[in-house]
N, CA, C and O of each residue as an XYZ file, in Angstrom:
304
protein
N     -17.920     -4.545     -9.224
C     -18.061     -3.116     -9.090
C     -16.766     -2.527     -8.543
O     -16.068     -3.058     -7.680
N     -16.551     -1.463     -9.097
C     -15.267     -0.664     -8.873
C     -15.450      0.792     -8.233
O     -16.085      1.548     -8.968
N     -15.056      1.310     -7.100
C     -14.756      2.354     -6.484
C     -13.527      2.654     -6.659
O     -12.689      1.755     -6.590
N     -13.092      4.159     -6.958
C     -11.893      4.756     -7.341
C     -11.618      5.735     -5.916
O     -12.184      6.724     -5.450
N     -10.398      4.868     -5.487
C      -9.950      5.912     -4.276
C      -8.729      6.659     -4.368
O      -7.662      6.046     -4.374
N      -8.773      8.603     -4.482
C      -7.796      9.006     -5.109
C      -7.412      9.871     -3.842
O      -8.169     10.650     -3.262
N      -5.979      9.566     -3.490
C      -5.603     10.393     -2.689
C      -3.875     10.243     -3.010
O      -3.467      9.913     -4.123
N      -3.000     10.528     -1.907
C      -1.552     11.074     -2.647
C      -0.820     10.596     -1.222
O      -1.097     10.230     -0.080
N       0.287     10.855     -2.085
C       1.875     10.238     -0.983
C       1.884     11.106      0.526
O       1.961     12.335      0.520
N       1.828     10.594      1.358
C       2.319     11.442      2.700
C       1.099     12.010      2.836
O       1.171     13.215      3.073
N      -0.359     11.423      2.748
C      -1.417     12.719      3.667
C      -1.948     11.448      4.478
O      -2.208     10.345      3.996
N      -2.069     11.906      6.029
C      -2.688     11.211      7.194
C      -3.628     11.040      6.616
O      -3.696      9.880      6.211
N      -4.455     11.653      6.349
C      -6.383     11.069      6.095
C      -6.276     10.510      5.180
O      -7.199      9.696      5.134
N      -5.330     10.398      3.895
C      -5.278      8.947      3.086
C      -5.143      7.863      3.489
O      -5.810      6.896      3.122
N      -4.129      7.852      4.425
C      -3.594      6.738      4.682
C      -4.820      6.124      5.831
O      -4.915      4.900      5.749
N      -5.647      6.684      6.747
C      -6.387      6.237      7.855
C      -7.928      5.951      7.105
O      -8.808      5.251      7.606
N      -8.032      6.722      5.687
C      -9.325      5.910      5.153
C      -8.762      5.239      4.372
O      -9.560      4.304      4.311
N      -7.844      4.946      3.594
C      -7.594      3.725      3.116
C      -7.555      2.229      3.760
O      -7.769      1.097      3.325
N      -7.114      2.877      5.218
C      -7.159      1.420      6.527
C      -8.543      1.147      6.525
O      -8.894     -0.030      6.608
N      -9.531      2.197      6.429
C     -11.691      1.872      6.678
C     -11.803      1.536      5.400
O     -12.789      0.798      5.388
N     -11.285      1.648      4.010
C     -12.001      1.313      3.148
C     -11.699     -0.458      3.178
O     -12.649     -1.236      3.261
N     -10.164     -0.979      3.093
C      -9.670     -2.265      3.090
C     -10.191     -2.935      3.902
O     -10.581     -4.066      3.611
N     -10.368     -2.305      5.404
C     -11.474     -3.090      5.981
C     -12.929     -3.560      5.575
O     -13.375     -4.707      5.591
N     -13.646     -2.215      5.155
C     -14.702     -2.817      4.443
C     -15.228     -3.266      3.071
O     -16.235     -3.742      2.546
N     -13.658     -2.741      2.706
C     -14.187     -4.313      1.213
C     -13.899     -5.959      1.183
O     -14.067     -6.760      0.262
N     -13.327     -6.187      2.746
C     -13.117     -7.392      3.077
C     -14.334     -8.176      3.194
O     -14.431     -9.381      2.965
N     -15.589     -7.102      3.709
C     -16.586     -7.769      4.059
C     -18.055     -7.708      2.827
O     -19.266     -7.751      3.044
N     -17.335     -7.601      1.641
C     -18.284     -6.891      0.711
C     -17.501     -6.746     -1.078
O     -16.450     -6.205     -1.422
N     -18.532     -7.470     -1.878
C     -17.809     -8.131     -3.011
C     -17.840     -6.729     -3.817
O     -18.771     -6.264     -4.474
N     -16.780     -6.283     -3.622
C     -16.463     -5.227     -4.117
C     -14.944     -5.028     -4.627
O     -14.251     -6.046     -4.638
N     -14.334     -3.765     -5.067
C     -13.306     -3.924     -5.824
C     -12.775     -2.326     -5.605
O     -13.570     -1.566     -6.158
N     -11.995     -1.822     -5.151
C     -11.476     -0.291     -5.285
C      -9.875     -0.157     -6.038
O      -8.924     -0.935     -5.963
N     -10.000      1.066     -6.731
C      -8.712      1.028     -7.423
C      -8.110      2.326     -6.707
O      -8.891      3.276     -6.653
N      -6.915      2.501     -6.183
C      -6.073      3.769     -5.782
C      -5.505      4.393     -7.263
O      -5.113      3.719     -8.215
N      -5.574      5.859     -7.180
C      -5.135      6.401     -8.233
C      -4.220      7.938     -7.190
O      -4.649      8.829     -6.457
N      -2.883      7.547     -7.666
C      -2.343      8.950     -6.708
C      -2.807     10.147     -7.783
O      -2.719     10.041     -9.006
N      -3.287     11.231     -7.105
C      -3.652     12.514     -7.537
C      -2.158     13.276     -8.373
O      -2.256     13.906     -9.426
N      -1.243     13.114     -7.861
C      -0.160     13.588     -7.987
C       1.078     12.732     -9.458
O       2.238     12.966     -9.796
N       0.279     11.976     -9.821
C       0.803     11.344    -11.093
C      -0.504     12.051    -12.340
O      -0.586     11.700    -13.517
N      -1.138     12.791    -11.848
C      -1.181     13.730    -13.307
C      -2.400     14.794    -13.001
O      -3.560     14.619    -12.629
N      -1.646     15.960    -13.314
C      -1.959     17.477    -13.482
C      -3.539     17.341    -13.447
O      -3.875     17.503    -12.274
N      -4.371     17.167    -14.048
C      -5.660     16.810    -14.315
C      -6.274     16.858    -12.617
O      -7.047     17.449    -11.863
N      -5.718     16.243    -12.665
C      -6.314     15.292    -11.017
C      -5.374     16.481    -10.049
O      -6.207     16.960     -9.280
N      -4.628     16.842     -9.900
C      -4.307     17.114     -8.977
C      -5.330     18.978     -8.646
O      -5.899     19.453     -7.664
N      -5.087     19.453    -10.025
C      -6.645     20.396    -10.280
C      -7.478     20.090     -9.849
O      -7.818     20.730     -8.854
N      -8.310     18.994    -10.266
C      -9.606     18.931     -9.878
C      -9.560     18.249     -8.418
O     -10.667     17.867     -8.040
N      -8.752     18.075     -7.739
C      -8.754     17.472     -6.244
C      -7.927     18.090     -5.332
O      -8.129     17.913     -4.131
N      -6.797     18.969     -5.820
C      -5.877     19.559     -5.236
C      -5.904     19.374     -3.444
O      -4.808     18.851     -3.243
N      -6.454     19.502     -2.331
C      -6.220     19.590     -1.216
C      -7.137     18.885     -0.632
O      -7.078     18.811      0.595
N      -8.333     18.110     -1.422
C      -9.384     17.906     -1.378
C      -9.923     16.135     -0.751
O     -10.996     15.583     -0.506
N      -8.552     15.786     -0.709
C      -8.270     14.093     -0.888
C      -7.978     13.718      0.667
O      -7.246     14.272      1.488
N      -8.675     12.769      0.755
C      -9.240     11.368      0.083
C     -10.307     11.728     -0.916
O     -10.777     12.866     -0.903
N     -10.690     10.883     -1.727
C     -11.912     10.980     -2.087
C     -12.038      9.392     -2.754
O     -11.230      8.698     -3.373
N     -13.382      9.186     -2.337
C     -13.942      7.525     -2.969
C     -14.613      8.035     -4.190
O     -14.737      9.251     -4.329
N     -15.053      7.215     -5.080
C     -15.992      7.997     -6.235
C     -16.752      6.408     -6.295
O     -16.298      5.470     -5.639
N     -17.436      6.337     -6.795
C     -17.909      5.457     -8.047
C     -19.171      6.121     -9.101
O     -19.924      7.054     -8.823
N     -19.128      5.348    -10.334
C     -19.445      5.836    -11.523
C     -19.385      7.538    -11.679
O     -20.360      8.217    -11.999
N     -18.134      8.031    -11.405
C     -17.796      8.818    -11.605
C     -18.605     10.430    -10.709
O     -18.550     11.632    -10.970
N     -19.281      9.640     -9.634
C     -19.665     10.593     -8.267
C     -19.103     10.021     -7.045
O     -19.198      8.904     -6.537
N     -18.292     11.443     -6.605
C     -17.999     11.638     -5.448
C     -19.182     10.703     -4.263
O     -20.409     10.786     -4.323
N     -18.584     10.062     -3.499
C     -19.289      9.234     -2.145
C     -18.943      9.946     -0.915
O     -19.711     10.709     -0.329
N     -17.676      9.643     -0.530
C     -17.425     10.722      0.291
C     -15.598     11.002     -0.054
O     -14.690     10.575     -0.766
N     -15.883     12.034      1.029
C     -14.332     13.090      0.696
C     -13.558     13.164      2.517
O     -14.372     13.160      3.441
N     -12.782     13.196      2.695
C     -11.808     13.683      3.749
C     -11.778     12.489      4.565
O     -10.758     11.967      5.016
N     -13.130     12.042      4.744
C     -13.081     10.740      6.069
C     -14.296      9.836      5.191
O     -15.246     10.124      4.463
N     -13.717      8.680      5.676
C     -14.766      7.278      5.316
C     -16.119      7.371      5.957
O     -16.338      7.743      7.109
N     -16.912      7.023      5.151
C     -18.545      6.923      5.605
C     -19.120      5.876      5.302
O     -19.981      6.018      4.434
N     -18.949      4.694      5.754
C     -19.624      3.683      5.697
C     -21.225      3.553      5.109
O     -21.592      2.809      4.199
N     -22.009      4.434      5.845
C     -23.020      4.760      5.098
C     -23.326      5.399      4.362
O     -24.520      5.173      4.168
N     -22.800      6.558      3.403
C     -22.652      6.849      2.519
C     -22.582      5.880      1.237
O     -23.304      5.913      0.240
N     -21.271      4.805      1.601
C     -21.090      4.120      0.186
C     -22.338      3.098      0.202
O     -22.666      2.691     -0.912
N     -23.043      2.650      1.241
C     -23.360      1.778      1.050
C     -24.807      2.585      0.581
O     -25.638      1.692      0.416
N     -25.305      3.648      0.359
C     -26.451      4.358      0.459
C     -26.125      4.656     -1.506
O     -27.021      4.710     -2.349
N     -24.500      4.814     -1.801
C     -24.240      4.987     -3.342
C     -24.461      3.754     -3.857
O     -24.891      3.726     -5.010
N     -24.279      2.742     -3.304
C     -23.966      1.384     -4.346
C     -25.261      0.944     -4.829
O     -26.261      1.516     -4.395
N     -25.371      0.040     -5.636
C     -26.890     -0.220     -6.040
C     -27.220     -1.890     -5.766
O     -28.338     -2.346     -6.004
């Protein structure tokens, strides 16, 4: 299973949920892909100021800060 984590160069709350997500896919057979917002127009529209954001199957989990229970409340 794949979670898509899209956030961009130089923002604090990327960089401090990317540290909670790596932590907890250490403990959990899971798989996340980073996609910078800022390598294409599309994305940077539909997310513009909005990032971090986790997704999987193409819904938002959570946005700005990591929620542990959240993803684990999305996954199946």
């Amino acid at each position: 299973m794949d979670l898509v984590f899209y956030s961009r160069k130089d923002c604090h709350l990327c960089e401090a949920f990317e540290t909670e997500l790596n932590e907890f896919l250490d403990g959990h057979d899971l798989n996340s892909k980073k996609i910078d917002i800022d390598s294409r127009q599309e994305l940077q529209l539909l997310y513009g100021n909005d990032v971090p954001v986790l997704t999987f199957n193409n819904n938002i989990i959570c946005q700005h800060f990591f929620d542990k229970e959240r993803i684990l409340e999305a996954l199946p």
